[in-house]
C-alpha positions in Angstrom: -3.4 -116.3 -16.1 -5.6 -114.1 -18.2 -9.2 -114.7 -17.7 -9.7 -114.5 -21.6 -8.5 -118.5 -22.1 -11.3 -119.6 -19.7 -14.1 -117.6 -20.3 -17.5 -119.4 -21.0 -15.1 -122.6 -21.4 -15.5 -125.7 -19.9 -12.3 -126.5 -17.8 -10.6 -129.8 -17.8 -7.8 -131.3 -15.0 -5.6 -133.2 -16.7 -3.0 -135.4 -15.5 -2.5 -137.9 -18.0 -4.7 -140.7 -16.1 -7.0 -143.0 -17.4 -9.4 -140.9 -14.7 -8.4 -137.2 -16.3 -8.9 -138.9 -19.7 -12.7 -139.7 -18.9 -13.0 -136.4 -17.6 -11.4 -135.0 -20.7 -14.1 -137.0 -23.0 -16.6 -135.9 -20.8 -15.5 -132.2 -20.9 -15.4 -132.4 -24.6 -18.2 -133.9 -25.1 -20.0 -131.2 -22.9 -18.8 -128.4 -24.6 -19.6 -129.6 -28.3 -23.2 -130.0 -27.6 -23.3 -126.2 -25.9 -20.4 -124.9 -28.5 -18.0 -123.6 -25.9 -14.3 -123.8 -25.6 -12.3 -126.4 -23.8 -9.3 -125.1 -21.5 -7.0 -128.1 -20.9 -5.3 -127.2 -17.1 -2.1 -129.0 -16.2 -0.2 -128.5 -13.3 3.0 -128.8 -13.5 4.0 -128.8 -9.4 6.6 -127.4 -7.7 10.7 -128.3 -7.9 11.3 -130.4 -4.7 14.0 -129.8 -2.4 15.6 -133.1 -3.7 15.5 -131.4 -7.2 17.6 -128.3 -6.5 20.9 -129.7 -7.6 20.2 -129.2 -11.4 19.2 -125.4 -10.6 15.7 -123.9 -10.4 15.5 -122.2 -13.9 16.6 -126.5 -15.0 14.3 -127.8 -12.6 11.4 -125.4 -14.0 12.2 -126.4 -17.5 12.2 -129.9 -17.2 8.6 -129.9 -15.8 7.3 -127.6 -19.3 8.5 -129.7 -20.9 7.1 -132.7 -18.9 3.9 -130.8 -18.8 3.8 -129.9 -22.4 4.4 -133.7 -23.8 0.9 -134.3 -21.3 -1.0 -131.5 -23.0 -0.3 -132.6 -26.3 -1.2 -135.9 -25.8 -4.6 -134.6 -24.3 -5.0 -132.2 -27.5 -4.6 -135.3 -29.6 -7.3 -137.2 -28.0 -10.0 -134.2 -27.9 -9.3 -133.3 -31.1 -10.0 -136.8 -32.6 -13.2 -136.8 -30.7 -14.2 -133.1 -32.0 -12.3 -132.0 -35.0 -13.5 -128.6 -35.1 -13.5 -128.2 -31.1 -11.9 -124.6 -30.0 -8.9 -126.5 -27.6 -7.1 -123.9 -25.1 -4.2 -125.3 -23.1 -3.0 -123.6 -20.0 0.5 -125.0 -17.8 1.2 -123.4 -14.9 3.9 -124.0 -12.2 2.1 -124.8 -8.7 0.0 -127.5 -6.7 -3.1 -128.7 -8.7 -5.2 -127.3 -6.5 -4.2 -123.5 -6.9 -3.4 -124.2 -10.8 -7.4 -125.1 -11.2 -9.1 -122.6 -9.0 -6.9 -119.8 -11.1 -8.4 -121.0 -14.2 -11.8 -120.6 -13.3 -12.5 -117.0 -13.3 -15.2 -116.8 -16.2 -15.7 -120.4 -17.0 -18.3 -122.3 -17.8 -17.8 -125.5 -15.9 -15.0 -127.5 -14.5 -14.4 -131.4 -15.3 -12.2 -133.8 -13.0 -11.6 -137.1 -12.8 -12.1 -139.7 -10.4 -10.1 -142.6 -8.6 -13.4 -144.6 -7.5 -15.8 -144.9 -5.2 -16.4 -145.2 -1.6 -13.1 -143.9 -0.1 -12.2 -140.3 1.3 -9.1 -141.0 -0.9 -10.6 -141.0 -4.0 -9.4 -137.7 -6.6 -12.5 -135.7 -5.8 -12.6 -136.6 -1.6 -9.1 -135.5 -1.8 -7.4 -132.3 -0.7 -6.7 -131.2 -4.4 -10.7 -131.2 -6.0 -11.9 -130.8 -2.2 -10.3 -127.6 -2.4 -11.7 -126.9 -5.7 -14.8 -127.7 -5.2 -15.3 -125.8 -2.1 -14.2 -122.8 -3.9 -14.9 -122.9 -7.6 -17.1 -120.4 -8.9 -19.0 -122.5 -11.7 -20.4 -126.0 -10.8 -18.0 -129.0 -10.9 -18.2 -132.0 -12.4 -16.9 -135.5 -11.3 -16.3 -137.4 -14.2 -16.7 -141.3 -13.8 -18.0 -144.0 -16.7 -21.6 -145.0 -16.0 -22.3 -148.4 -14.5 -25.6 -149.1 -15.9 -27.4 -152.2 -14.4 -31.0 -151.9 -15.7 -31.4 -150.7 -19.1 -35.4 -150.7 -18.6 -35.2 -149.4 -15.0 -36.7 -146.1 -13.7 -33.6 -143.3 -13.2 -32.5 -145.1 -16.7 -31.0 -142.7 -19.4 -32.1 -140.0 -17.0 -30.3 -136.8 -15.4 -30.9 -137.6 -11.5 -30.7 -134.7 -9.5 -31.7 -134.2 -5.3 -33.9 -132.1 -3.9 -34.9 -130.4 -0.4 -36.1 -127.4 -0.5 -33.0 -125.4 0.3 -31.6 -122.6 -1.9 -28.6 -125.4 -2.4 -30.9 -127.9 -4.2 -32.9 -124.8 -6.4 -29.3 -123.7 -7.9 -29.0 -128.3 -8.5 -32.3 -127.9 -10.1 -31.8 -125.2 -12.5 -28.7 -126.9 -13.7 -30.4 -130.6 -13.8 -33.4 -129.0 -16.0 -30.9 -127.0 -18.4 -28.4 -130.2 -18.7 -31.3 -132.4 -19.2 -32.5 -129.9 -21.9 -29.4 -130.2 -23.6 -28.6 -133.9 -23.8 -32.2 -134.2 -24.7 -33.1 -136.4 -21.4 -35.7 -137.1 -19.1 -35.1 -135.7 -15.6 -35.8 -138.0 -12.2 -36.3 -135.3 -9.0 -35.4 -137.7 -6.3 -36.1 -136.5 -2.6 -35.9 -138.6 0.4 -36.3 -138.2 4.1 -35.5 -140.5 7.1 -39.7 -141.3 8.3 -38.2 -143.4 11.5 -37.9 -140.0 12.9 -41.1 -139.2 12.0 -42.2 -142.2 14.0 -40.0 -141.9 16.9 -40.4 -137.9 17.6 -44.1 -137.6 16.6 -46.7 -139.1 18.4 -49.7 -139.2 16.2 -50.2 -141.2 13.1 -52.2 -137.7 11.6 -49.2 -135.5 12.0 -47.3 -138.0 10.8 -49.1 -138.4 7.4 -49.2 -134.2 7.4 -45.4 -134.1 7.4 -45.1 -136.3 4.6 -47.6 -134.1 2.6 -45.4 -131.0 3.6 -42.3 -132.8 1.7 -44.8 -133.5 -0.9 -45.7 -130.0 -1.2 -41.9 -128.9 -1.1 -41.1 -130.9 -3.6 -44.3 -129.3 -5.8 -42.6 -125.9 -5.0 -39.5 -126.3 -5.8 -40.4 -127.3 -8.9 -42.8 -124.6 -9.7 -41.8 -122.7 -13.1 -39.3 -125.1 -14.7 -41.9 -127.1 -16.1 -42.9 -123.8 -18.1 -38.9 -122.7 -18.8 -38.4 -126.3 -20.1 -41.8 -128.3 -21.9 -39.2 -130.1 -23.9 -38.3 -132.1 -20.1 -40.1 -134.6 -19.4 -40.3 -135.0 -15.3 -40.7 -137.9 -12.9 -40.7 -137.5 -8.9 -39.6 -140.2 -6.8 -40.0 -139.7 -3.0 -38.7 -142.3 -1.0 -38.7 -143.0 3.2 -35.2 -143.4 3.4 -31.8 -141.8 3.8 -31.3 -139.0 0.8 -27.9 -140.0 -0.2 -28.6 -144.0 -0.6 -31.9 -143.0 -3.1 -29.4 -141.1 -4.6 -26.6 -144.0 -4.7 -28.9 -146.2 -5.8 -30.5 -143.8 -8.5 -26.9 -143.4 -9.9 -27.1 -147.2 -10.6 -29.1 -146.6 -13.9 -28.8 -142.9 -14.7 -26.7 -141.3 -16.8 -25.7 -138.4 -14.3 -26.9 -137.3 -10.9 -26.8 -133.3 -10.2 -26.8 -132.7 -6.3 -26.4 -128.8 -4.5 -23.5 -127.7 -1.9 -24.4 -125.0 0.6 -21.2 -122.7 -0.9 -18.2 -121.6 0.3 -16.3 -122.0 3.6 -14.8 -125.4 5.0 -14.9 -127.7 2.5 -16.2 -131.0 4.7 -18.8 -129.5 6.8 -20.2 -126.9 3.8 -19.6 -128.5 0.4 -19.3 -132.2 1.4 -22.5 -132.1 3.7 -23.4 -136.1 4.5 -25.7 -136.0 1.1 -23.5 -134.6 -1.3 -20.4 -136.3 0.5 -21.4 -139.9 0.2 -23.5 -138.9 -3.7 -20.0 -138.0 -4.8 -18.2 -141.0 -3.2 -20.5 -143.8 -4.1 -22.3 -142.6 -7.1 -22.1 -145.0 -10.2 -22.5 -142.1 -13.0 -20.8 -138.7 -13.5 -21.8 -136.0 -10.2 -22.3 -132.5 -10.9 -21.8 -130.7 -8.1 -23.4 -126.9 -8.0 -22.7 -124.5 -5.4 -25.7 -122.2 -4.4 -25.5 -118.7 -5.3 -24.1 -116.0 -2.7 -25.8 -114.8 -0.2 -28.6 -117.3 -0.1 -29.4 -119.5 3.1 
């Protein structure tokens, strides 16, 4: 397709799911507050061998027209929730997977859906938004309805995002301070490290109680100049001695969206779906933004 439909847009899978329609919500709400486009992507798949009886050119005409009655439903519904929303469709013969990452040249963001929590099954764990993810050019966003449990609890009615010290969780940041900006929200900077290891590899209580102060001193780091780019944030830390992905987990319990980093490109389980980001995006109880660091940084 022409990069013109999906540039500066935020990009929407749709499906026609009660998962793809909280992503679409989400996607429009997104772009209403920033005042960009939405690009509703369908795919419409590929004839199947079974299928060849009635003739490709049939065969490719049934699923537009398939595909067309889905998009129009999902114009209905963002157009009732944003009136004077700028809604792009796009329908394209192919897998989902290759259908997305084609859209994406130029856009904004990318919205999916998801089918739950806690299974390598689930919509974003699976091969179509693993594939995406690992290769998508903006960040991507896993679209799930907030399970809040504590109204009056820390991480509540907060953007949650991880940090440590990589150039992974830097990109995370800058996108947690500028979403936070936006939605008008507090932002939690949760970083967590396993201390056990402290304890069992170290062997004095001092260097012990330094290490902790150098994650303390990351942590100060990473967050040096954001506080000056955004004064309208308001900023908590929480450090926790723990595993990163469970503070996370358990974060996502009250927030209203968690922001973790992916080391980039290149296999999609070992680089994008490290242990933290893997299990954030699998258990997480709030939409998961997922950002890829820039190019060319370690």
């Amino acid at each position: 397709m022409t990069t013109t439909a999906a540039s500066g847009a935020v990009v929407v899978g749709y499906d026609d799911t009660p998962h793809s329609d909280t992503a679409l919500t989400w996607a429009v709400e997104h772009a209403s507050r920033h005042r960009r486009p939405v690009l509703i992507v369908h795919a419409l798949g590929v004839p199947t061998v079974y299928e060849s009886f009635a003739g490709p050119v049939e065969n490719r005409r049934q699923l537009r027209i398939t595909g067309r009655r889905r998009t129009d439903q999902a114009l209905v519904k963002a157009r009732r929730l944003a009136p004077d929303l700028d809604v792009r469709v796009h329908l394209a013969l192919g897998n989902a997977r290759d259908v997305l990452l084609d859209s994406l040249e130029g856009a904004h963001l990318l919205v999916v859906g998801s089918r739950g929590r806690g299974t390598l099954a689930s919509l974003l764990l699976g091969s179509v938004s693993v594939g995406v993810a690992a290769h998508s050019p903006c960040p991507v966003v896993v679209a799930r309805e907030a399970e809040r449990r504590d109204p009056n609890g820390a991480f509540a009615g907060r953007v949650v995002v991880g940090v440590d010290g990589s150039a992974a969780s830097t990109a995370a940041l800058a996108e947690a301070f500028e979403l936070a900006s936006s939605r008008g929200q507090p932002l939690a900077v949760v970083h967590a490290w396993d201390a056990a290891l402290l304890y069992r590899d170290l062997t004095t209580y001092d260097v012990v109680v330094d290490t902790a102060d150098e994650h303390q001193r990351m942590v100060a780091e990473s967050l040096a100049g954001f506080a000056e780019k955004y004064p309208d944030v308001e900023v908590t830390v929480h450090q926790d001695e723990g595993d990163p992905g469970r503070a996370i987990v358990a974060a996502s319990h009250e927030a209203d969206l968690v922001v973790v980093g992916s080391r980039g490109r290149g296999d999609a389980v070992a680089t994008l779906f490290g242990s933290v980001s893997r299990h954030v995006v699998a258990h997480a109880h709030c939409p998961v933004v997922v950002v890829r660091r820039p190019e060319g940084l370690s």
